[in-house]
N, C-alpha and C positions, 0 to 999 in steps of 0.2 A: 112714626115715619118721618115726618117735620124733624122729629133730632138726628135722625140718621143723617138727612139730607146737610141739616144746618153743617153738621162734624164734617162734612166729606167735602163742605163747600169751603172750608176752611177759617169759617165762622164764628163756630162753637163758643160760647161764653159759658167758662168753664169756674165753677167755685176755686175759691183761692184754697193752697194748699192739693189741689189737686191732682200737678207736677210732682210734687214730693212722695206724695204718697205711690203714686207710679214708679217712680226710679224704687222705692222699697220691693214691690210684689217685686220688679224686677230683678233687685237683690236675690232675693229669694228664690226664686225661677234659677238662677246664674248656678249656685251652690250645689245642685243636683248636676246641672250639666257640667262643675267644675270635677265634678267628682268621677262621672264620666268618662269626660279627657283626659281625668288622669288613668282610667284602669286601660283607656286603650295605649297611652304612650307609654306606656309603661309594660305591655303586652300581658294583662292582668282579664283574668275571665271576671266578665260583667254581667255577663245573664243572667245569673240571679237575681242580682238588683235592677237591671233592666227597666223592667217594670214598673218597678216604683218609684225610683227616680223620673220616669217621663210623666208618670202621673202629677209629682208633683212640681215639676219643674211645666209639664202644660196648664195645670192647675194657676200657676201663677201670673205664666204669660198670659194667659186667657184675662183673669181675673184683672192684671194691670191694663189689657185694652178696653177691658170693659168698664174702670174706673177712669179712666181718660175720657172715655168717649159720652159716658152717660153719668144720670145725676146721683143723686141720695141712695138708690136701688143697690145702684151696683158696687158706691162703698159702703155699702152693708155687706154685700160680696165679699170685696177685698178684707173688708176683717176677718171674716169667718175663715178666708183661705189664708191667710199670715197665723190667722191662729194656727188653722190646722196643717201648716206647711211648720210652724216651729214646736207642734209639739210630734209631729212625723218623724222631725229630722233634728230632735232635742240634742241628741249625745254628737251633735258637730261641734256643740258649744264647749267640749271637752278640750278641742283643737285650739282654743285660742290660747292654752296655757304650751303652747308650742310653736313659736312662731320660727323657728328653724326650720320646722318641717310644713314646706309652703300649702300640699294639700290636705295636710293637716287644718291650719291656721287658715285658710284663707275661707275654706267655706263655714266654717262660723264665723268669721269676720263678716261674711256677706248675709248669712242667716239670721242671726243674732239681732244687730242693729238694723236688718232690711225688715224682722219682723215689726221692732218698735216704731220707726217709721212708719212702717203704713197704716200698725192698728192709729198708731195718734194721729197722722195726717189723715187720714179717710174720717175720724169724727170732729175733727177738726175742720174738714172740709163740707159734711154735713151742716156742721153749725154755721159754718160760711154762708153754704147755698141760701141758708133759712133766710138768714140777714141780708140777704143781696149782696153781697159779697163775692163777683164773680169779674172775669173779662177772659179773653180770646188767649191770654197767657202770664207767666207768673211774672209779678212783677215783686219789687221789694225785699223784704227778710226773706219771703218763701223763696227767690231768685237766691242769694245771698247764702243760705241753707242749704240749696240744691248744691252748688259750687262747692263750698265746705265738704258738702258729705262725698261728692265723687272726687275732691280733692285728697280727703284723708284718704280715703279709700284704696285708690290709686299709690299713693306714698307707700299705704303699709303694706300694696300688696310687692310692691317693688323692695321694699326692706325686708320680708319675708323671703322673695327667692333670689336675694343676695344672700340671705344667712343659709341659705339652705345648701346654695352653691357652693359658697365656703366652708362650711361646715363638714361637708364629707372627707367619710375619712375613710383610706383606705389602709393596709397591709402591706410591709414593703416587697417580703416574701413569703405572699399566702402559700407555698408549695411545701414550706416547712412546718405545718399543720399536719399532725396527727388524724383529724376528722374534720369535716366537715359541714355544716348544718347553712341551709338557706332558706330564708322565709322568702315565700311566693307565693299569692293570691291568698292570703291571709292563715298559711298553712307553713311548716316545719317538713322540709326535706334534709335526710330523714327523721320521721317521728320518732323510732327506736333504734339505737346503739350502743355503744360499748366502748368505752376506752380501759386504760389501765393511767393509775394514778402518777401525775407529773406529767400527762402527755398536755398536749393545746389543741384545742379547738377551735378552727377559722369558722366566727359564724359572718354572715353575709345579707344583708338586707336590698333585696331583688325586686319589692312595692316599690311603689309612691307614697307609702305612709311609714309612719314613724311605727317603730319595733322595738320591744327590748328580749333579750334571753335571759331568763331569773331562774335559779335555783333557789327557793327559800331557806331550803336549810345547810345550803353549803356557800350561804350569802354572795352569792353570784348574781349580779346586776346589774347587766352591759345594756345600754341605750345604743339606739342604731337608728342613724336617719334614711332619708332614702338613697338606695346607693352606695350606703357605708358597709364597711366591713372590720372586724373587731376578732384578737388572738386572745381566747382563755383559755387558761392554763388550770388544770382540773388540780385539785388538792387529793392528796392520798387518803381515800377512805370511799372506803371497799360499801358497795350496797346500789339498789335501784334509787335513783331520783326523777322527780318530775321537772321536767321544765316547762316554761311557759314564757308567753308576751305581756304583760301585766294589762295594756290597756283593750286586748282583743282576748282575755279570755279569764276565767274565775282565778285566782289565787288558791294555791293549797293550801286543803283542808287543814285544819289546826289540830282536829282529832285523828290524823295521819299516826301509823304505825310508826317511830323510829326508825330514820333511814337502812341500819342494819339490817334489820327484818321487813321491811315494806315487801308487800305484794305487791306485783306490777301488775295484775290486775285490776288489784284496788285501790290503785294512783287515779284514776281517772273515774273510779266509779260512782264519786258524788259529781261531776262533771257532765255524766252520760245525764243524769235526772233532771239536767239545771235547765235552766232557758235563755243562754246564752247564743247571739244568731253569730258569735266567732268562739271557739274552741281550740285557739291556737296554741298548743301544748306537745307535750312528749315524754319521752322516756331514757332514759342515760342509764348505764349500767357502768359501776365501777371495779375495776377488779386489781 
């Protein structure tokens, strides 16, 4: 009761590195609700993930008041939850090989290093507490460190949604497209079609995350940021192929029938067994 009262009197003598470790959980709290913001501005169904994102985005926030406010206890807390908030939300750390596409990149940028952070600063600040090592706020390298890290932070998240900005690319005359395909809410509209060989294809990416359209076997391999839109031109040869997004859904199989002969049933049927929580794939028929 005494700590409560000390903290709210504005008091608090708090282990060094204890700041640092807070802006971390913080990090990591931000990345779920980054991801959030973007399925609503983006007008992207989030219900699904709903869930788990506020879990672990409260998870965090909780866990950073509780490492601010209280001693040894509660960053034993904050480690257990930067653990289990980066191994939750492990495959954001994909995004950082993408910093064109900003919510791609940015919630591992905030993930990533807000996990490191705070597991080291919370035993860091442990071994502080032991040693007496504390006062009412951070002073020195932990000062100095704190500034660095919302400095970079900030920088890269601004150089990110300039490349992102500039980087889209659109179609001068999408209407001279033969067909048409749009990813939206991590899905292919439409999943099955049909061209004839030499027509183009306007595909379109309608997320907030980075897309590509891959044919493996008609080496077809259009990257698409958010907002971009890209013309392929289909090569003559006649047969079903699969397409897919390469980072939201399995790669065809290698023991695939030759495109000639592919059943379109069985394009997709190692896919149905897999345990992939995106599927974003389809069907092309050439004639």
């Amino acid at each position: 009761m005494g700590e409560i009262q000390q903290s709210m009197a504005g008091g608090k003598q708090r282990s060094r590195w204890t700041t640092l470790a807070t802006i971390g959980l913080v990090m990591i709290g931000l990345a779920p609700a980054l991801m959030l913001g973007a399925g609503l501005a983006y007008g992207m169904d989030t219900s699904d993930q709903l869930g788990f994102f506020s879990i672990v985005l409260g998870a965090a926030l909780i866990a950073a008041l509780l490492v601010w406010s209280f001693g040894w206890w509660a960053k034993v807390i904050g480690i257990v939850v930067a653990l289990g908030g980066a191994g939750a939300m492990f495959w954001t750390a994909f995004g950082l090989t993408q910093p064109a596409s900003f919510f791609d990149f940015v919630p591992g940028l905030l993930l990533v290093p807000g996990a490191v952070i705070a597991i080291v600063s919370c035993i860091a600040a442990i071994v502080a507490g032991r040693r007496g090592r504390t006062g009412p706020r951070a002073t020195g390298g932990e000062r100095i460190l704190a500034r660095v890290v919302i400095g970079l932070l900030v920088l890269a998240m601004v150089a990110s949604g300039l490349l992102t900005y500039t980087g889209r690319e659109t179609v001068a005359d999408a209407s001279s497209a033969d067909q048409t395909v749009i990813a939206k809410n991590f899905e292919f509209e439409p999943v099955e079609f049909a061209v004839d060989g030499g027509d183009t294809i306007l595909v379109q990416n309608n997320d907030a995350f980075l897309h590509t359209f891959t044919v493996d076997e008609l080496d077809i391999n259009v990257e698409l940021g958010p907002g971009s839109q890209a013309l392929v031109t289909v090569p003559d040869r006649s047969g079903t192929y699969r397409f897919y997004c390469i980072p939201h859904s399995a790669p065809t199989p290698e023991e695939a029938e030759p495109e000639e002969n592919l059943d379109p049933e069985a394009v997709l049927e190692d896919e149905e067994g897999g345990e992939e929580d995106f599927d974003m794939s389809g069907r092309m028929t050439i004639s």
